[in-house]
C-alpha positions as CSV (number, residue, x, y, z in Angstrom):
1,X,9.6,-16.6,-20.2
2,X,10.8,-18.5,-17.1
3,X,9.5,-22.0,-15.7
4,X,9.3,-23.7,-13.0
5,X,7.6,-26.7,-11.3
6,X,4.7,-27.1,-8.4
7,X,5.0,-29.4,-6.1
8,X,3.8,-30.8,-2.7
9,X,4.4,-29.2,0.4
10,X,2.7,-30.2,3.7
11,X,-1.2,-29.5,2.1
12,X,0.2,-26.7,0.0
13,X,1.5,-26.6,-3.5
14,X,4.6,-24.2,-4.0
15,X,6.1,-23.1,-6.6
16,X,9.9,-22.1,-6.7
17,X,10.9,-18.9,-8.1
18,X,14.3,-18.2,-9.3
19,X,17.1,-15.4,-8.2
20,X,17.0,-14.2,-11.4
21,X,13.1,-13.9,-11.4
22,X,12.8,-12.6,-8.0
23,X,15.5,-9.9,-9.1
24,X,12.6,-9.2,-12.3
25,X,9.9,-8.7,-9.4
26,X,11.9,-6.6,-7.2
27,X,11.4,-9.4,-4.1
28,X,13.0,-10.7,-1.8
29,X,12.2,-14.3,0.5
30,X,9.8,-12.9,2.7
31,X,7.9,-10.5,0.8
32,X,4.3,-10.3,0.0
33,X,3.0,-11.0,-3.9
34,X,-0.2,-10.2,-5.6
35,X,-1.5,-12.2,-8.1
36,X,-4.1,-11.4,-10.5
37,X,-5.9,-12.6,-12.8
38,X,-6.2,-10.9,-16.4
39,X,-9.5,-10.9,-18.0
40,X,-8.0,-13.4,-20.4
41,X,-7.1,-16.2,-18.2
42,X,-3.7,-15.7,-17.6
43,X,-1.9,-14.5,-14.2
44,X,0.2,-11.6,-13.2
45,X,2.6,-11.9,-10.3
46,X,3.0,-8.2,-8.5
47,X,4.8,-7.5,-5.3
48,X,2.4,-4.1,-5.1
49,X,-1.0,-4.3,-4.0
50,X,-3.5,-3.8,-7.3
51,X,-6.1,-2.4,-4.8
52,X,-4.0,0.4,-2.9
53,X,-2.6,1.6,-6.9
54,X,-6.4,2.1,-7.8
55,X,-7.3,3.8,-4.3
56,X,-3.9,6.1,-5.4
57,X,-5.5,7.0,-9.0
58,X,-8.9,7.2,-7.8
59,X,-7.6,9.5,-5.2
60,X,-4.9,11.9,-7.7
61,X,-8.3,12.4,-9.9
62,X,-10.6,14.0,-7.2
63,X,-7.5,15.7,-6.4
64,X,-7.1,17.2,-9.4
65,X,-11.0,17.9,-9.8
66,X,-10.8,19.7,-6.3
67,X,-7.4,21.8,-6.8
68,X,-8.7,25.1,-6.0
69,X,-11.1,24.0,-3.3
70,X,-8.1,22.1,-1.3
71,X,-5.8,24.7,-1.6
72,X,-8.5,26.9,-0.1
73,X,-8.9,24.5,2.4
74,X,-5.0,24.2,3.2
């Protein structure tokens, strides 16, 4: 469990992340972070885009339902 505090910035609120945590994520200063929220309130912090993962699976199972036909195709 990490914490860390919110404070004031200009008209934003920012919250500080720590080496340590930004080594967890994979992230550096700079990069782009999802978050979502679970279905239970709380909030997962992903440097990935959830959308583009789904597109990916949505996309690997009509590939596999199509094998034959794309390979026909290719």
């Amino acid at each position: 469990m990490f914490e860390t505090k919110i404070r004031k910035v200009g008209n934003s609120a920012v919250m500080t992340l720590s080496a340590e945590l930004l080594a967890i994520l994979d992230a550096k200063e700079g990069d782009t972070v999802f978050v979502v929220r679970g279905d239970d309130g709380s909030l997962k912090i992903m440097t990935h885009d959830p959308s583009v993962a789904a597109a990916l699976e949505a996309a690997e199972i009509v590939m596999d339902e199509n094998r034959s036909l794309l390979a026909a195709l290719a």
